[in-house]
PDB file with one MODEL, atoms N, CA, C and O in Angstrom:
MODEL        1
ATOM      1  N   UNK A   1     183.525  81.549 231.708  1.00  0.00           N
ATOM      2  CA  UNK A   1     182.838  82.746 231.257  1.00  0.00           C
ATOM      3  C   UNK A   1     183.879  83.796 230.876  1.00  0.00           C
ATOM      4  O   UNK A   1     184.900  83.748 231.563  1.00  0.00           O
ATOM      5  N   UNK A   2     183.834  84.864 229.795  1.00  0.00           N
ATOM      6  CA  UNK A   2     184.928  85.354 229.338  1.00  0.00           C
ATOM      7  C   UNK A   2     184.367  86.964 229.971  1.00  0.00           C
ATOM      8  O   UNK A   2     183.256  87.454 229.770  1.00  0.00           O
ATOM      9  N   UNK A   3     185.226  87.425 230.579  1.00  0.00           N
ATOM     10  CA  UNK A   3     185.424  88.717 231.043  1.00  0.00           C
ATOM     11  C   UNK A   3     185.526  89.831 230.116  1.00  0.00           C
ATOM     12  O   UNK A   3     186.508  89.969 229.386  1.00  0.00           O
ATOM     13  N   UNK A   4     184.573  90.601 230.124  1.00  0.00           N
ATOM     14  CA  UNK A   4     184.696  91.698 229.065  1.00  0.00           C
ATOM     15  C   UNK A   4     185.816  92.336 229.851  1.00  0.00           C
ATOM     16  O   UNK A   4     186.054  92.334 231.059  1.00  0.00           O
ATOM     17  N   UNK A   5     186.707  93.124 228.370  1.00  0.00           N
ATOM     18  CA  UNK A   5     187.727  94.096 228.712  1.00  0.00           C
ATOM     19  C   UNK A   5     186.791  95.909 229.121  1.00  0.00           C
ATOM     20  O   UNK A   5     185.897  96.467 228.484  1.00  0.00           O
ATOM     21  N   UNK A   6     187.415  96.288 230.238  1.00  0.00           N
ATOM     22  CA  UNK A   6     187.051  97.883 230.151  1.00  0.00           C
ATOM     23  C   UNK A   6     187.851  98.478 228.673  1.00  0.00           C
ATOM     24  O   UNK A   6     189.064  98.464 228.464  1.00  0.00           O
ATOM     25  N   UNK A   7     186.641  99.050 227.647  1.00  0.00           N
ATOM     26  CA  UNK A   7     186.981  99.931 226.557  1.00  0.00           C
ATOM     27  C   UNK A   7     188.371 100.880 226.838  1.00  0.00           C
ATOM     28  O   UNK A   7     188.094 101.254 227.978  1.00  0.00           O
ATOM     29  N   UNK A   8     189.341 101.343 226.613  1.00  0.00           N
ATOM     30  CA  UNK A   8     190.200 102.061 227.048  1.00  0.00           C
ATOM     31  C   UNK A   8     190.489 102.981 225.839  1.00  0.00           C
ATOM     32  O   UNK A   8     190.361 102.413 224.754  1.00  0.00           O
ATOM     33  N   UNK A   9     190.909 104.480 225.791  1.00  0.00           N
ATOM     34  CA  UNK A   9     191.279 105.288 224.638  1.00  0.00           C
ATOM     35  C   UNK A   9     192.341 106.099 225.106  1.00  0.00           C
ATOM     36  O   UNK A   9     192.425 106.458 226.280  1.00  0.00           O
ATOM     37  N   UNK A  10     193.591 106.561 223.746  1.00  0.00           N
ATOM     38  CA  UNK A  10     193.923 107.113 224.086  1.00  0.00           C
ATOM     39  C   UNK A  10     194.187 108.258 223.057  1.00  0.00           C
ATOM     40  O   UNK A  10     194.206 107.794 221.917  1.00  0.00           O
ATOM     41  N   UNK A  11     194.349 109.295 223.086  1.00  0.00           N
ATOM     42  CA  UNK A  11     194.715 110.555 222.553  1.00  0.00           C
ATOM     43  C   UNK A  11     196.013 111.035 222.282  1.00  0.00           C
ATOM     44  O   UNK A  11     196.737 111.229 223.259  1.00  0.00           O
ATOM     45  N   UNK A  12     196.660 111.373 220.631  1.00  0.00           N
ATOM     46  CA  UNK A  12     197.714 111.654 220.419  1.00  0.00           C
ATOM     47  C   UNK A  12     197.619 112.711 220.020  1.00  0.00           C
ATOM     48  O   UNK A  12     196.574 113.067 219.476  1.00  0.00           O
ATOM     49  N   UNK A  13     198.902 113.723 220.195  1.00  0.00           N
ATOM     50  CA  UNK A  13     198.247 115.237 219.448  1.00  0.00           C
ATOM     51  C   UNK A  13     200.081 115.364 218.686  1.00  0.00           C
ATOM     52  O   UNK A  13     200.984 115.297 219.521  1.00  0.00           O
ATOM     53  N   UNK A  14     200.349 115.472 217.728  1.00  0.00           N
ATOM     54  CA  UNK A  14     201.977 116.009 216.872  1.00  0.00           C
ATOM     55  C   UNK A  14     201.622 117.504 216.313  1.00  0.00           C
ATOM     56  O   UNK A  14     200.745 117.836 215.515  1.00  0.00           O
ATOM     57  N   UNK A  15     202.485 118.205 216.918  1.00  0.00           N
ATOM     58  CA  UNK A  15     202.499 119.496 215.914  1.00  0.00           C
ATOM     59  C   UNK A  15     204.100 119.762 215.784  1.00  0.00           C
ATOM     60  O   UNK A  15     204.965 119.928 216.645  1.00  0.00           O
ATOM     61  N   UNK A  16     204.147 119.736 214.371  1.00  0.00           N
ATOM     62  CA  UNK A  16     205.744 119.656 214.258  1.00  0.00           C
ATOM     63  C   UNK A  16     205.922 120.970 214.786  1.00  0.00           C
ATOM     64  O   UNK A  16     206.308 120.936 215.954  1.00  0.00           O
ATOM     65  N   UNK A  17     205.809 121.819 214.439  1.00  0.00           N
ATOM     66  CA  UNK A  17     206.519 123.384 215.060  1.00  0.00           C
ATOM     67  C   UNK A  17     206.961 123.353 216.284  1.00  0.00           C
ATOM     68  O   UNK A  17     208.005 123.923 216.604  1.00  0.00           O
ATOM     69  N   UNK A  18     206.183 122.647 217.161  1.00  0.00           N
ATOM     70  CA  UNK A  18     206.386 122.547 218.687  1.00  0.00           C
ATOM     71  C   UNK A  18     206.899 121.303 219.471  1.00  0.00           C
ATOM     72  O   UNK A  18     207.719 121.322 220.389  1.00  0.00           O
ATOM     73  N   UNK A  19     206.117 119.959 218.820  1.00  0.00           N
ATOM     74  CA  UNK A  19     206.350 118.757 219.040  1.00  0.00           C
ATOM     75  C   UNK A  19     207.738 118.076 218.439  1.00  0.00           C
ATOM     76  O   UNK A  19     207.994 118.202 217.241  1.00  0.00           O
ATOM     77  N   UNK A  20     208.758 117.238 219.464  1.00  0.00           N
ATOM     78  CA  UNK A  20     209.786 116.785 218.899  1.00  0.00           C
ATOM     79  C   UNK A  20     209.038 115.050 218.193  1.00  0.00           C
ATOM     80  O   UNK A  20     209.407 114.497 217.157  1.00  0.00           O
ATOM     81  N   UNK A  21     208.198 114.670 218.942  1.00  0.00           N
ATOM     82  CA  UNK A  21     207.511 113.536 218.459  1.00  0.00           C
ATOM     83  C   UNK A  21     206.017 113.584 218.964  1.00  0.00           C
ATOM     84  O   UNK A  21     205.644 114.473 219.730  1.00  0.00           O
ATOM     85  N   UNK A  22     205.123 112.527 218.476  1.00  0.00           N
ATOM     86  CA  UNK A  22     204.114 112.744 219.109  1.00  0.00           C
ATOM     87  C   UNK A  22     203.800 112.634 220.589  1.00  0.00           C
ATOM     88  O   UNK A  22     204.757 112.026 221.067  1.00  0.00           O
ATOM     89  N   UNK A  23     202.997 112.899 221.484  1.00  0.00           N
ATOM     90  CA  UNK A  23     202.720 112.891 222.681  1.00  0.00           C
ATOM     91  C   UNK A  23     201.018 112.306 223.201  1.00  0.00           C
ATOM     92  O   UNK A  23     199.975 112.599 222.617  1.00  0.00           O
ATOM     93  N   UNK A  24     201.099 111.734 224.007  1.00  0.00           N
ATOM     94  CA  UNK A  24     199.849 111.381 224.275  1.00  0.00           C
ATOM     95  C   UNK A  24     199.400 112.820 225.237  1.00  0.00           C
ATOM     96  O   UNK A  24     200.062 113.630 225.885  1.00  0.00           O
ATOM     97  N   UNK A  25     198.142 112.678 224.991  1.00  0.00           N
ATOM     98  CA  UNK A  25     197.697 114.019 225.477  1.00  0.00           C
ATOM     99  C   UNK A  25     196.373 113.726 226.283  1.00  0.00           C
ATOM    100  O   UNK A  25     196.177 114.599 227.128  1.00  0.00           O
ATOM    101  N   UNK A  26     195.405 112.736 226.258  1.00  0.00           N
ATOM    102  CA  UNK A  26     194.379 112.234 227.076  1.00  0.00           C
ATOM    103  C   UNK A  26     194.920 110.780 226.789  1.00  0.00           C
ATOM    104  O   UNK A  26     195.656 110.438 225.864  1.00  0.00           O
ATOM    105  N   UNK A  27     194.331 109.926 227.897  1.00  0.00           N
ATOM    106  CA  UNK A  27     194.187 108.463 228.224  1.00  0.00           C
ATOM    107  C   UNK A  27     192.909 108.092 229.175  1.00  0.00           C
ATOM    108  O   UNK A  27     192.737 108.831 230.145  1.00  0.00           O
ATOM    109  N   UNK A  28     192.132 107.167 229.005  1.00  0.00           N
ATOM    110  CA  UNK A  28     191.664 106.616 230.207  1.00  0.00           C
ATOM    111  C   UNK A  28     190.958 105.760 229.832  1.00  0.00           C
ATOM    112  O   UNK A  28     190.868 105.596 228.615  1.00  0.00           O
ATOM    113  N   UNK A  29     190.182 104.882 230.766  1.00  0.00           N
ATOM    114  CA  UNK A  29     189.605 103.607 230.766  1.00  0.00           C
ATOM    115  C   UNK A  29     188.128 103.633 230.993  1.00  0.00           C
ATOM    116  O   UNK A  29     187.691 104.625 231.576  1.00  0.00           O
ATOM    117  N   UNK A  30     187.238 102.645 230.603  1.00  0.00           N
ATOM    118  CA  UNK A  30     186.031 102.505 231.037  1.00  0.00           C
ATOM    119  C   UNK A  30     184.918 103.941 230.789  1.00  0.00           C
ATOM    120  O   UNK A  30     184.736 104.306 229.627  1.00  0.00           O
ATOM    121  N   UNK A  31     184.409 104.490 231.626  1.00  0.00           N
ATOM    122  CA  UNK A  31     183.598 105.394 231.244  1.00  0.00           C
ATOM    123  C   UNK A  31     184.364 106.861 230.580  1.00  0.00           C
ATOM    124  O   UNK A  31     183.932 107.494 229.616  1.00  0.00           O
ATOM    125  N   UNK A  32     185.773 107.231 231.491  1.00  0.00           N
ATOM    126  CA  UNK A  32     186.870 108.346 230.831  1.00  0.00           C
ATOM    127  C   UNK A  32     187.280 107.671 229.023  1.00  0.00           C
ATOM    128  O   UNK A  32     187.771 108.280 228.073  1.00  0.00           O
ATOM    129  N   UNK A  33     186.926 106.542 229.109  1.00  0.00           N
ATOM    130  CA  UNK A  33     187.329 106.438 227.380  1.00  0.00           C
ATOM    131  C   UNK A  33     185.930 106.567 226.780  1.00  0.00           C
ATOM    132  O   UNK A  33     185.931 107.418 225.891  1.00  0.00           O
ATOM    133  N   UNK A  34     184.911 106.082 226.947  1.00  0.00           N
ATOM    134  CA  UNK A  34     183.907 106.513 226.498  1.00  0.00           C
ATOM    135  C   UNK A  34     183.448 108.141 225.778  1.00  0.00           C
ATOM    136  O   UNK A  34     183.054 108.555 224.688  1.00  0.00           O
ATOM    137  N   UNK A  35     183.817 108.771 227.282  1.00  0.00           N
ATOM    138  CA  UNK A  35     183.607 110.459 227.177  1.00  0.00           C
ATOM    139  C   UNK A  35     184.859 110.812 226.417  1.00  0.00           C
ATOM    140  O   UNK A  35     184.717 111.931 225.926  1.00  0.00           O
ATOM    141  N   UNK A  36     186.228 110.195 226.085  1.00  0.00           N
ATOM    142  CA  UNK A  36     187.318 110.695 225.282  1.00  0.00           C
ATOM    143  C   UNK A  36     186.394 110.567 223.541  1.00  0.00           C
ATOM    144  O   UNK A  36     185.846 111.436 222.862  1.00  0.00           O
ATOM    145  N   UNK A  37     186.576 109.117 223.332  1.00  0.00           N
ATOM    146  CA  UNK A  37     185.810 108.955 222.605  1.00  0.00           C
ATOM    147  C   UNK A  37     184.713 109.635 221.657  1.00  0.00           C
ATOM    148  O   UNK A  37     184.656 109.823 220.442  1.00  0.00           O
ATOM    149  N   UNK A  38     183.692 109.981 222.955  1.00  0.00           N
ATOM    150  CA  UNK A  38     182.468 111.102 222.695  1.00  0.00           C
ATOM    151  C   UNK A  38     182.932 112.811 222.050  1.00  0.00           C
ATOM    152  O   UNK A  38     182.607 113.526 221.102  1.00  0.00           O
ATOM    153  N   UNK A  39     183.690 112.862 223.002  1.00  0.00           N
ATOM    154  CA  UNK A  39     184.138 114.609 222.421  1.00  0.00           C
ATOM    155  C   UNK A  39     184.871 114.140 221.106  1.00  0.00           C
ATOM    156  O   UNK A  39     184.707 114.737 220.042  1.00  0.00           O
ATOM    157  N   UNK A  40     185.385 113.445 221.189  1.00  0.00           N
ATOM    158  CA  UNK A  40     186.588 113.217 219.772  1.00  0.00           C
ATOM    159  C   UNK A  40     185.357 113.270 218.596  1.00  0.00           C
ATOM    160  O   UNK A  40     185.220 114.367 218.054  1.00  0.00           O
ATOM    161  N   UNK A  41     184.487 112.215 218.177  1.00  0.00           N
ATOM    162  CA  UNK A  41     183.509 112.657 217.691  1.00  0.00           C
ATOM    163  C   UNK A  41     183.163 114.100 216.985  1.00  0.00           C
ATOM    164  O   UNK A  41     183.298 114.573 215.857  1.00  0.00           O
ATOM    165  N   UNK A  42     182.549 114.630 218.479  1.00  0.00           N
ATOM    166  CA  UNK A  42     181.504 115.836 218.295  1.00  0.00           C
ATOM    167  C   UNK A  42     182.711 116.947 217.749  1.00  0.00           C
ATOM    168  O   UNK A  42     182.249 117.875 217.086  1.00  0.00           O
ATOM    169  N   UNK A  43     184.091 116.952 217.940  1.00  0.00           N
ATOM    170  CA  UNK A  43     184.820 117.460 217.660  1.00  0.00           C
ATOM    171  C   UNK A  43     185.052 117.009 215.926  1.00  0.00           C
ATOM    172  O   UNK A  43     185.693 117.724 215.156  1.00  0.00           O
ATOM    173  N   UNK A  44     184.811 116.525 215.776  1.00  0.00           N
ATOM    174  CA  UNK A  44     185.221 115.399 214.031  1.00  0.00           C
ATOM    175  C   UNK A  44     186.541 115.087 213.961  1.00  0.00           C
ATOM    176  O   UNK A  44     187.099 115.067 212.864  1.00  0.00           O
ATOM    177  N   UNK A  45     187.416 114.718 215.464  1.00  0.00           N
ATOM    178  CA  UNK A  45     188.586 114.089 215.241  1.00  0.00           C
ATOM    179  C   UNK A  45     188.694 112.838 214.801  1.00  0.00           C
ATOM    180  O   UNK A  45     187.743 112.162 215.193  1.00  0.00           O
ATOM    181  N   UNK A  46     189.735 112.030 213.910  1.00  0.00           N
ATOM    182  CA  UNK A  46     189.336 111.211 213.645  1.00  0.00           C
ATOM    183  C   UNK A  46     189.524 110.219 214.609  1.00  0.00           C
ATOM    184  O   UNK A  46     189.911 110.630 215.704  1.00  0.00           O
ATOM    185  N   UNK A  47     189.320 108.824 214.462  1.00  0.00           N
ATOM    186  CA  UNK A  47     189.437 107.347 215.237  1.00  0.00           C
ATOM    187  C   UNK A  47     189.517 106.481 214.718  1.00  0.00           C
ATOM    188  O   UNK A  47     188.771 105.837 213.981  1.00  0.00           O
ATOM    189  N   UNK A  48     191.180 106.314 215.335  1.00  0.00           N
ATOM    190  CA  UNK A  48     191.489 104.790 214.209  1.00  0.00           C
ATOM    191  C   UNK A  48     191.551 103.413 215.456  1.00  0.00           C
ATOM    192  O   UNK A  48     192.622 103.227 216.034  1.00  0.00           O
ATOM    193  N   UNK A  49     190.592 102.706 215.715  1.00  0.00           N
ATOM    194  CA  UNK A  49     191.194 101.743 216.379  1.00  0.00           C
ATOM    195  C   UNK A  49     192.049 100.628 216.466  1.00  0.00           C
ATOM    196  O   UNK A  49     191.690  99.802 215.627  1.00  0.00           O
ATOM    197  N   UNK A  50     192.950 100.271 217.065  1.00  0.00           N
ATOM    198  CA  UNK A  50     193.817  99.478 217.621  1.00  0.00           C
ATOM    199  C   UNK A  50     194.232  98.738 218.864  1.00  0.00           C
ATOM    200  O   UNK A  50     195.196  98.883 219.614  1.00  0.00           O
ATOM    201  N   UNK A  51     193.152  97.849 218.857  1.00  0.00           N
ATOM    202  CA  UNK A  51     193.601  97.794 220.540  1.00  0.00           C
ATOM    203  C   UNK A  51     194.826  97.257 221.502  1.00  0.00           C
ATOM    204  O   UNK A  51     195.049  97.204 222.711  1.00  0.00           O
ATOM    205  N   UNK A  52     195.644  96.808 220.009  1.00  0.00           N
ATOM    206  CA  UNK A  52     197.039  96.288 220.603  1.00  0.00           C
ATOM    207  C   UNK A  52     198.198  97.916 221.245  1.00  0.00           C
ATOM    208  O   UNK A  52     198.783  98.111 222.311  1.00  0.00           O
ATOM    209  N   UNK A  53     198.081  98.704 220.049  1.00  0.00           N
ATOM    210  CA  UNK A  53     198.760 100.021 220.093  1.00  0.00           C
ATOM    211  C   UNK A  53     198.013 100.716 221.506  1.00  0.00           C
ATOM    212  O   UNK A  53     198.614 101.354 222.371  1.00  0.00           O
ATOM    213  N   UNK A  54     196.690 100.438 221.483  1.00  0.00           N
ATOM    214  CA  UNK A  54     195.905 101.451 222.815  1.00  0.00           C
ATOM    215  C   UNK A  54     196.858 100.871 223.838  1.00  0.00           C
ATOM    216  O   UNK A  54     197.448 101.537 224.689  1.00  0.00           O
ATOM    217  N   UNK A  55     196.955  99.474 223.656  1.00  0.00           N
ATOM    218  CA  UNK A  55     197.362  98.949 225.177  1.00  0.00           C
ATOM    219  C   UNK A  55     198.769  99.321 225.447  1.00  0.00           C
ATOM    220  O   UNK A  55     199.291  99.248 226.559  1.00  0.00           O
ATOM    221  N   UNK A  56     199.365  99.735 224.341  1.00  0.00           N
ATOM    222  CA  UNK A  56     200.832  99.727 224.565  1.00  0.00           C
ATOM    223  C   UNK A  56     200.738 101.767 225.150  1.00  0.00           C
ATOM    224  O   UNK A  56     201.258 102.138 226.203  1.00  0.00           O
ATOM    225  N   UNK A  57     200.111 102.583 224.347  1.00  0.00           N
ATOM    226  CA  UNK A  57     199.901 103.778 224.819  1.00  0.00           C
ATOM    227  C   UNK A  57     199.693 104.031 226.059  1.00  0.00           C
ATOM    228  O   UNK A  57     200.233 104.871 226.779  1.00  0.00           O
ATOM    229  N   UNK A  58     198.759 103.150 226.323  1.00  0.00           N
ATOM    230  CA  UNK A  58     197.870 103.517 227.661  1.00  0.00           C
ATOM    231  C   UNK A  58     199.131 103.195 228.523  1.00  0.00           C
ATOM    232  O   UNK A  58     198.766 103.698 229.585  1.00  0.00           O
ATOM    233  N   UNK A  59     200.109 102.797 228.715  1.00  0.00           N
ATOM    234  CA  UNK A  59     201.242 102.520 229.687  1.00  0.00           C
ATOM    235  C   UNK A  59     202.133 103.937 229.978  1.00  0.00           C
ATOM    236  O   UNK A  59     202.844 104.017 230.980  1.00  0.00           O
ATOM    237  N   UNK A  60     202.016 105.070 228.979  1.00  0.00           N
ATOM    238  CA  UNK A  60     202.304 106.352 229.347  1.00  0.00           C
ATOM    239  C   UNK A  60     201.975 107.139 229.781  1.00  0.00           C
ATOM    240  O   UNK A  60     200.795 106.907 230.042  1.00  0.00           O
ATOM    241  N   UNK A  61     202.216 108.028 230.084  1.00  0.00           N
ATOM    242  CA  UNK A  61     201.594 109.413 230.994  1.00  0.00           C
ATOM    243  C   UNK A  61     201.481 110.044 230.107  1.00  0.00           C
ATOM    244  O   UNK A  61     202.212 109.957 229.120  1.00  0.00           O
ATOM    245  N   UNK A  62     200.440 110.922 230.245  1.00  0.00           N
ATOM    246  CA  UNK A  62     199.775 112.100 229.672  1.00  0.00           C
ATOM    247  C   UNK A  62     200.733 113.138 229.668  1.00  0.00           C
ATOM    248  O   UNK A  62     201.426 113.317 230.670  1.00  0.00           O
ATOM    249  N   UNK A  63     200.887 114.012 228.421  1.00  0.00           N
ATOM    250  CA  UNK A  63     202.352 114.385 228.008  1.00  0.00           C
ATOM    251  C   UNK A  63     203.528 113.923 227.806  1.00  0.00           C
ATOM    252  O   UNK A  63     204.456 114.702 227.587  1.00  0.00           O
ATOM    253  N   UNK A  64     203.668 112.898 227.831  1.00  0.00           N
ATOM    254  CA  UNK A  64     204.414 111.876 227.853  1.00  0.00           C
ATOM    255  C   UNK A  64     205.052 111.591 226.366  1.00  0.00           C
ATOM    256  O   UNK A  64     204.580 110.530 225.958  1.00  0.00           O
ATOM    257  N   UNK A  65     205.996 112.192 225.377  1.00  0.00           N
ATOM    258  CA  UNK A  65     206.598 111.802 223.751  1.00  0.00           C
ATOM    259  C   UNK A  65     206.322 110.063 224.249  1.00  0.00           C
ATOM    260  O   UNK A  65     206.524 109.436 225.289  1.00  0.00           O
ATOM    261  N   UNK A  66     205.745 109.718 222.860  1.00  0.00           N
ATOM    262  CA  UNK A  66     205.870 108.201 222.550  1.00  0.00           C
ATOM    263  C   UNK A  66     207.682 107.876 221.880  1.00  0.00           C
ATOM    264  O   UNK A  66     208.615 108.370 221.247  1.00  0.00           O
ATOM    265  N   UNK A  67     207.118 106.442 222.759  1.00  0.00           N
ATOM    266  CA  UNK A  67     208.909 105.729 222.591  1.00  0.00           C
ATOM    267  C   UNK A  67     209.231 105.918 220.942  1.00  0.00           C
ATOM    268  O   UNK A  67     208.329 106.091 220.123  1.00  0.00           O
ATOM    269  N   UNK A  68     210.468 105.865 220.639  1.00  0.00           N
ATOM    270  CA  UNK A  68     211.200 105.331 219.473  1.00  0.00           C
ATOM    271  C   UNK A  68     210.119 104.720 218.850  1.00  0.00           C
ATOM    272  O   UNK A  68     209.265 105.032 218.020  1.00  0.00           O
ATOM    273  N   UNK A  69     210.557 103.334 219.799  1.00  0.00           N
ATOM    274  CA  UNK A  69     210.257 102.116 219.275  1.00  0.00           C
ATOM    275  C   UNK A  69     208.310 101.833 218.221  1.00  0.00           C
ATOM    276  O   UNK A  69     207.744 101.091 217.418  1.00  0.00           O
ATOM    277  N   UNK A  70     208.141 102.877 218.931  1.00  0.00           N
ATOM    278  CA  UNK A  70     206.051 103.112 218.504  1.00  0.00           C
ATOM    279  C   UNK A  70     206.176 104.220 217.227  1.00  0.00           C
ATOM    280  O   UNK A  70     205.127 104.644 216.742  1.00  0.00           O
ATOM    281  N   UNK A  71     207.447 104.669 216.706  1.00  0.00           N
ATOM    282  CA  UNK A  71     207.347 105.397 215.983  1.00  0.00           C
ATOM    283  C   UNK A  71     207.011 105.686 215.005  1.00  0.00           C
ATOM    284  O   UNK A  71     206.673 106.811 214.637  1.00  0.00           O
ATOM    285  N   UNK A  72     207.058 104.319 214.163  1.00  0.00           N
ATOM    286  CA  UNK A  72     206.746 103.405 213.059  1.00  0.00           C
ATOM    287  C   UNK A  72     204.888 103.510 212.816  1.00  0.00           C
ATOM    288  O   UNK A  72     204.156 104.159 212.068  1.00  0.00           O
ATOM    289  N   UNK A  73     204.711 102.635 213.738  1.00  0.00           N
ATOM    290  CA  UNK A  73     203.214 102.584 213.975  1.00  0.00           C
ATOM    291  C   UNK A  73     202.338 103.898 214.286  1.00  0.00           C
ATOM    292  O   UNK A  73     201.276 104.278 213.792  1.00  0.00           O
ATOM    293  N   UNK A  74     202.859 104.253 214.917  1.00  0.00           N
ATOM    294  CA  UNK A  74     201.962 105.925 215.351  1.00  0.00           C
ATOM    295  C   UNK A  74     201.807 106.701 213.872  1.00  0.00           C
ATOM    296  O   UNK A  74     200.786 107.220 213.424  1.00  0.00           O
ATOM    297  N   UNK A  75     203.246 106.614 213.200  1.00  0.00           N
ATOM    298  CA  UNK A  75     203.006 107.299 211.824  1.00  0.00           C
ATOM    299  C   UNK A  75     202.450 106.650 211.058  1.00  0.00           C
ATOM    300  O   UNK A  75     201.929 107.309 210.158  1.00  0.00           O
ATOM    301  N   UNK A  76     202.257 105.108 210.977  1.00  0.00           N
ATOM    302  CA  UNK A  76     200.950 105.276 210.232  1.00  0.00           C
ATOM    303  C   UNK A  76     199.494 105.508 210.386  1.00  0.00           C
ATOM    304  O   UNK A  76     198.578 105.529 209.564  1.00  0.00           O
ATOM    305  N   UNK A  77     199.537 105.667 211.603  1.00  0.00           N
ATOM    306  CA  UNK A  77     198.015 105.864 212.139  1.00  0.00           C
ATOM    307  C   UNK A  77     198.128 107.360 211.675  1.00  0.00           C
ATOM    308  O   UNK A  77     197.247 107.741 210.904  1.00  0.00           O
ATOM    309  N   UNK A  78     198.901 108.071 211.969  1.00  0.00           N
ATOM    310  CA  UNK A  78     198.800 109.618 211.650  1.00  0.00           C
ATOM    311  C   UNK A  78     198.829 110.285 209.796  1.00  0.00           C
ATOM    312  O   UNK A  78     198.459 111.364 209.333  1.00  0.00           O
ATOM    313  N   UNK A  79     199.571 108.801 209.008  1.00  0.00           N
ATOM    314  CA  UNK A  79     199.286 108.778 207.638  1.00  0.00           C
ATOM    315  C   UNK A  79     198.066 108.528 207.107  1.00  0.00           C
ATOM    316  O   UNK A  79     197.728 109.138 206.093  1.00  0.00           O
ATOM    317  N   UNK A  80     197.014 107.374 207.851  1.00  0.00           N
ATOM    318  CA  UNK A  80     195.616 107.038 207.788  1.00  0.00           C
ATOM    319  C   UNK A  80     194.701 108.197 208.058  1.00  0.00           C
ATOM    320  O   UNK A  80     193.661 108.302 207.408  1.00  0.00           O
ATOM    321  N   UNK A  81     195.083 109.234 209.146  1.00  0.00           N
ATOM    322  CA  UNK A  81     193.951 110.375 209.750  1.00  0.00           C
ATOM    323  C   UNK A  81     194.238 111.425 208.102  1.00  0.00           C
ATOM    324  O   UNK A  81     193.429 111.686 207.211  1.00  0.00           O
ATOM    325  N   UNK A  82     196.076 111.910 208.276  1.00  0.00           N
ATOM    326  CA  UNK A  82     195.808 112.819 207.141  1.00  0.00           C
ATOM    327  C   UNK A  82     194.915 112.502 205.783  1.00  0.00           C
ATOM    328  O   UNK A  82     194.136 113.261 205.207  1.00  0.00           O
ATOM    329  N   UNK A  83     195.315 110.992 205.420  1.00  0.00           N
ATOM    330  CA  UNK A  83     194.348 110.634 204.298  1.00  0.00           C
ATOM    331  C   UNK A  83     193.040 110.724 204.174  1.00  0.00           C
ATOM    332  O   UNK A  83     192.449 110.604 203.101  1.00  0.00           O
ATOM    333  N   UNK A  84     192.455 110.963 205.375  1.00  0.00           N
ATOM    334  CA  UNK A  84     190.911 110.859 206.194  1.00  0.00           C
ATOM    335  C   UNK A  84     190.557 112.109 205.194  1.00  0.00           C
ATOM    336  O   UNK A  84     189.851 112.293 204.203  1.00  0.00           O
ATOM    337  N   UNK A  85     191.771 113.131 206.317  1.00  0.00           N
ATOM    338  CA  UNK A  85     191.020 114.664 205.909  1.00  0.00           C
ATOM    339  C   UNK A  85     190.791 115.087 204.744  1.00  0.00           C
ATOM    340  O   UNK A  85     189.769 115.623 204.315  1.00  0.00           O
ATOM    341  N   UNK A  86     192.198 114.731 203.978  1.00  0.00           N
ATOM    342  CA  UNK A  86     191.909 115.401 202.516  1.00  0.00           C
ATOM    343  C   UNK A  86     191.051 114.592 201.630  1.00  0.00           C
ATOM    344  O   UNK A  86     190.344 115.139 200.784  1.00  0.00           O
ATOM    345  N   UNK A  87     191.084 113.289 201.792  1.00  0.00           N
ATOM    346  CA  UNK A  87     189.334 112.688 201.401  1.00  0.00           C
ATOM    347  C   UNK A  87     187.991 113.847 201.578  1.00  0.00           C
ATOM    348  O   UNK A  87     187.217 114.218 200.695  1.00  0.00           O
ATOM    349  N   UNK A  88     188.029 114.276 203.105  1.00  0.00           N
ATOM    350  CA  UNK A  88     186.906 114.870 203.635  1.00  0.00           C
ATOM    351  C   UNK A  88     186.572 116.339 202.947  1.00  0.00           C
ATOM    352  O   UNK A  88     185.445 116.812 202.800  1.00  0.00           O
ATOM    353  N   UNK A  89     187.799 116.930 202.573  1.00  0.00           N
ATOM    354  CA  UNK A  89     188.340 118.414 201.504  1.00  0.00           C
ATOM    355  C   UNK A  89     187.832 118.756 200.603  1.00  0.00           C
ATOM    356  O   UNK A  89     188.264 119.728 199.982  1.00  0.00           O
TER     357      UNK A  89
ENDMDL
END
């Protein structure tokens, strides 16, 4: 019988003025990703899923700059959201 995974999310926030790289800023699992999830929404942030990248996120702490090595990948998720918005413009 195959074991469902608990849903897990996590939250990145970059503001160059302040930020040296991006930072995770919420994380959590099961019903806390749900409710991340939910506000992200009602907020109209966007959501790109990945559940290989979630899993590798979710291994940091909250405030926590993402590694080097995720640097690559994070920017394109953050090239996909800007494209979102000015679509949305």
């Amino acid at each position: 019988m195959k074991q469902e995974r608990k849903k897990q999310a996590v939250a990145l926030r970059y503001q160059a003025e302040t930020d040296v790289s991006p930072k995770v800023v919420a994380k959590g699992k099961g019903y806390i990703a749900e409710e991340l999830i939910a506000k992200a929404k009602e907020n109209d942030v966007p959501i790109q899923e990945d559940p290989s990248l979630v899993e590798m996120l979710a291994q940091l702490e909250v405030n926590q700059a993402i590694p080097p090595e995720l640097y690559e990948v994070v920017a394109e998720v953050f090239s996909f959201i800007y494209k979102i918005d000015q679509h949305q413009k």
